[in-house]
N, C-alpha and C positions, 0 to 999 in steps of 0.2 A: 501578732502579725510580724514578720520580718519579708523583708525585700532583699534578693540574691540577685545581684548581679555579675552573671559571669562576663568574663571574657571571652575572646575567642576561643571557642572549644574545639579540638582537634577531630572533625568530622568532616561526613562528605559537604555534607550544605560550605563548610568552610574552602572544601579544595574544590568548589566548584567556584565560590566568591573570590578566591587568591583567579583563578583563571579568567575571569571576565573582570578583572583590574589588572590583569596580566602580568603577575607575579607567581614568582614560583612558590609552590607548594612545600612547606616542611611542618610535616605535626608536630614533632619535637617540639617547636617552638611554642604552642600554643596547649593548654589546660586538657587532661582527658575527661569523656564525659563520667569515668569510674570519681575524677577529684569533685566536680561538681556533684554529684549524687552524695558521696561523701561527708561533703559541706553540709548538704540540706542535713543529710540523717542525724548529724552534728545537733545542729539548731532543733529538730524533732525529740532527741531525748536529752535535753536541757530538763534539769528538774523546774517543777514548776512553779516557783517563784523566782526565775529567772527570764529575762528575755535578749537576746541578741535585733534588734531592730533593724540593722541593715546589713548585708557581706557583698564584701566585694574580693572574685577572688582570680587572681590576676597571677600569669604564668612566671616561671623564676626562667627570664630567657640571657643566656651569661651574655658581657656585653663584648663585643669584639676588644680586641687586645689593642692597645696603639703603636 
């Protein structure tokens, strides 16, 4: 069994949730759902005496410059 927990994933459900917290919308910033699907398939052809138990996978967002 493993538990995936993505992040925000750059979909609508998401630029309609940045809109009713009334923030703007940038996919860029946030995981595509091709990274998650990705990840699972990952964890799916692990040979099978291996297991990965938990993923967390979380967007590479650069951090502003100072």
């Amino acid at each position: 069994m493993t538990t995936v927990y993505p992040s925000r994933t750059a979909t609508a459900m998401q630029e309609k949730v940045h809109e009713q917290e009334g923030q703007t919308y940038d996919a860029s910033r946030w995981i595509t759902p091709e990274t998650v699907v990705s990840t699972v398939l990952h964890v799916l052809d692990l040979p099978a005496d291996a297991t990965i138990p938990d993923v967390t996978v979380r967007p590479v967002v650069p951090r502003p410059s100072r």
